[in-house]
LUMDO-473040 format. One line per 2 residues: their letters; for each residue x, y, z of N, C-alpha, C. Coordinates in pm, 1 decimal. Each point is the difference from the previous one (the first is absolute). Example, Ala and Ser with C-alpha at 12.3 -4.5 7.8 and 13.67 -1.06 7.14 Angstrom:
<rs>
AS	1319.0:-569.0:780.0:-89.0:119.0:0.0:90.0:120.0:0.0 | -35.0:105.0:-72.0:82.0:119.0:6.0:-77.0:109.0:73.0
</rs>
This chain:
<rs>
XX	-14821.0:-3837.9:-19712.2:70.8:92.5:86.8:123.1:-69.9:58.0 | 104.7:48.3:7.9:131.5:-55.2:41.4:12.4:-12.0:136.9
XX	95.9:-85.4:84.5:2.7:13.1:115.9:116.7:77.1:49.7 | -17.3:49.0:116.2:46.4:88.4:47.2:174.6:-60.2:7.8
XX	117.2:66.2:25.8:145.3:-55.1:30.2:-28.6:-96.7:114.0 | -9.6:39.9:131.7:-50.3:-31.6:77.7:-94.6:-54.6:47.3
XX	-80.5:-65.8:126.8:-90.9:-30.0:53.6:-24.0:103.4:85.4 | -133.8:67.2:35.6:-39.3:108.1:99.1:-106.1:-47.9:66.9
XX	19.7:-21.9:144.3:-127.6:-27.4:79.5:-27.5:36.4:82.6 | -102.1:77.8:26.8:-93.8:76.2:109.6:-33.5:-46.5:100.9
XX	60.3:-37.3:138.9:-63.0:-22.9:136.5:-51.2:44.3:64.8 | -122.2:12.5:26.4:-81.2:50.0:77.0:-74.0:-96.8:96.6
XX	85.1:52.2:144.5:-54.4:-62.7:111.2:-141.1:6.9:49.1 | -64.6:-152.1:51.5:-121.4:9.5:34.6:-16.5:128.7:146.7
XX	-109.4:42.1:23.4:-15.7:71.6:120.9:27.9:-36.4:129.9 | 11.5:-119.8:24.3:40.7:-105.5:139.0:130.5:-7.5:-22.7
XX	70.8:6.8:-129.6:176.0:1.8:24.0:39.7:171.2:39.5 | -56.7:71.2:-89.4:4.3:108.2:32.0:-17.8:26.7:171.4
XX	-103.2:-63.1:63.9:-0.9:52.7:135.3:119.7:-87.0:81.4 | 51.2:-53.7:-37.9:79.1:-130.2:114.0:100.1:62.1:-47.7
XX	60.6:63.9:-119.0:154.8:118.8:6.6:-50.5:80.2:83.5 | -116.0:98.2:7.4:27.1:105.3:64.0:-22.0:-32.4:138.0
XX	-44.8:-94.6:88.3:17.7:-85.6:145.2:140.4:-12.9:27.8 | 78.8:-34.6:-102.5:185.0:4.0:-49.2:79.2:128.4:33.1
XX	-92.5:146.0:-58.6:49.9:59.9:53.2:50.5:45.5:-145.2 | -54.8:-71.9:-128.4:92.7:46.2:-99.5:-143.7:62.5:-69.8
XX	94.6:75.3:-135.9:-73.0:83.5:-75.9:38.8:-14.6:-165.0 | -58.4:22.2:-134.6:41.1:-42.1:-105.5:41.0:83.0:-45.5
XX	123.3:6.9:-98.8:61.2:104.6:-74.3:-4.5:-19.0:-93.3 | 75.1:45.6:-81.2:-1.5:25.2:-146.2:171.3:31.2:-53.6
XX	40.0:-111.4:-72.7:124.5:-27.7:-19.4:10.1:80.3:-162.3 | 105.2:82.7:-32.9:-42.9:35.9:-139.4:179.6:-38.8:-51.6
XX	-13.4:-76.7:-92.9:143.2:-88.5:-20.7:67.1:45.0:-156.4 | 98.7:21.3:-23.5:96.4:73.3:-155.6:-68.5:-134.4:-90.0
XX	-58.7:30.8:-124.9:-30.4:-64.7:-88.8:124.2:-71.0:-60.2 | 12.9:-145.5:-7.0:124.0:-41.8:-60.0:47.0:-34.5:-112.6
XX	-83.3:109.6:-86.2:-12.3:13.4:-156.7:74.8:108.4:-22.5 | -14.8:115.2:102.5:114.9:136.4:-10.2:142.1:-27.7:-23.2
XX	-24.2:80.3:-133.1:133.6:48.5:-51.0:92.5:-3.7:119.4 | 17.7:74.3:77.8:114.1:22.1:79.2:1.1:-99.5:155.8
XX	-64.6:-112.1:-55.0:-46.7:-83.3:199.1:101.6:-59.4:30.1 | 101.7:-88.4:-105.5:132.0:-55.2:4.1:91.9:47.7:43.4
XX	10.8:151.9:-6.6:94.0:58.3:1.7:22.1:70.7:138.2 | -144.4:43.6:33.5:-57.8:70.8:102.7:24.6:-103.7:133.4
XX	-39.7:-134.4:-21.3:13.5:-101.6:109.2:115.3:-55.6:-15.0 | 71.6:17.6:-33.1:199.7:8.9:-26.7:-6.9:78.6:87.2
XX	12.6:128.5:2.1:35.2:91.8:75.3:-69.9:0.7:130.0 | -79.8:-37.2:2.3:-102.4:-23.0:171.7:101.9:-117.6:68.5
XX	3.7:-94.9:-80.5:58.5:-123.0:77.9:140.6:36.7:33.1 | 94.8:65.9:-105.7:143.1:49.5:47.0:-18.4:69.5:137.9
XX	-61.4:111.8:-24.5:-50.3:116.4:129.1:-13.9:-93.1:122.3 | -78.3:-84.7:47.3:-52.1:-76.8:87.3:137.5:-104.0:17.4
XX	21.3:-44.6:-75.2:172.2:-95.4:62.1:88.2:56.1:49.1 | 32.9:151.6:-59.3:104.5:89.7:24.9:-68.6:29.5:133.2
XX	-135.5:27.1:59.9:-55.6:90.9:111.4:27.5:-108.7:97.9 | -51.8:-154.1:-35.2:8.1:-104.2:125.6:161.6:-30.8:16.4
XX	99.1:19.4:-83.2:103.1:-38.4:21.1:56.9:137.9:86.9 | -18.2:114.4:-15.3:36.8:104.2:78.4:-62.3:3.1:116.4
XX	-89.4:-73.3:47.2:-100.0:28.8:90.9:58.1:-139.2:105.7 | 50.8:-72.7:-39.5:15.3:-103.1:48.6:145.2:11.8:27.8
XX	68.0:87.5:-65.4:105.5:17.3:72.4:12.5:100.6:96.7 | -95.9:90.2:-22.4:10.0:72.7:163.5:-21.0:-56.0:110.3
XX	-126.1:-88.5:-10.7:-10.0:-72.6:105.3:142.8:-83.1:26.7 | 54.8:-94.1:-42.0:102.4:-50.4:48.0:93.8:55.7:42.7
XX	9.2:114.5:-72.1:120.0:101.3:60.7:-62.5:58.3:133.7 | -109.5:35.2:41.2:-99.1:28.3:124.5:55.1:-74.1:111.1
XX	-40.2:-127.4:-70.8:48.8:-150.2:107.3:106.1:4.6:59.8 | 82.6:-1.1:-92.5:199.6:26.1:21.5:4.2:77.0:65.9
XX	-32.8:164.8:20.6:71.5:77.7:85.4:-94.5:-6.7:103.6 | -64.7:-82.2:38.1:-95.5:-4.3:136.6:19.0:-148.4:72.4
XX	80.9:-107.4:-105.0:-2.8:-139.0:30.3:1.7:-15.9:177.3 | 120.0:56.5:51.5:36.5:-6.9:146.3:-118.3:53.5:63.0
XX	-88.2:125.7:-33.0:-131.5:11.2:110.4:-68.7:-92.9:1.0 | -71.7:-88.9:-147.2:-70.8:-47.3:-21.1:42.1:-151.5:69.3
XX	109.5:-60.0:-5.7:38.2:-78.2:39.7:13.6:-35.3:160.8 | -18.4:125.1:71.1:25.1:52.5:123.4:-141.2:-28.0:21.3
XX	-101.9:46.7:-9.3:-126.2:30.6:-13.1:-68.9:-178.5:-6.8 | 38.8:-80.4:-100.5:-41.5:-73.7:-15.0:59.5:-197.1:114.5
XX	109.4:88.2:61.7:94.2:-83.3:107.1:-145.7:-5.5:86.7 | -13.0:171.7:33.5:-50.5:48.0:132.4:-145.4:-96.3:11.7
XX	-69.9:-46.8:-108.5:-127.6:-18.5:-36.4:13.6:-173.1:-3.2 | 118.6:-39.9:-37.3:-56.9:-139.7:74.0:59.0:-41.3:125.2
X	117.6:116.1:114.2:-1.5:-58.6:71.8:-119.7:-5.5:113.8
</rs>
């Protein structure tokens, strides 16, 4: 029998780890991830990663532009706070 492309391994937490996350406050999910054998995953995560540079670079310039037309309150604001 051949081996698989990959390595696949099953973690399954003992019942005492299981209870010391949920003391944490946390809970387990279930991650379901694009197979990176698909025809179209290259192309698809091209376009995710463009989307996301173009979004943080637009996003990051509002904020600075935010900054700029508020500099003098903020600056005012921040005098007031250490004298």
């Amino acid at each position: 029998m051949p081996k698989p492309p990959f390595a696949m391994t099953m973690y399954f937490p003992s019942r005492e780890e299981i209870s010391e996350h949920q003391e944490l406050g946390l809970r387990p999910v279930v991650l379901w991830l694009p197979k990176c054998d698909a025809p179209n995953f290259v192309s698809e995560a091209r376009r995710q990663l463009t989307e996301l540079q173009h979004s943080e670079l637009n996003e990051e310039q509002e904020i600075l532009d935010w900054v700029d037309s508020h500099f003098d309150e903020l600056l005012a604001v921040m005098n007031e706070r250490q004298a």
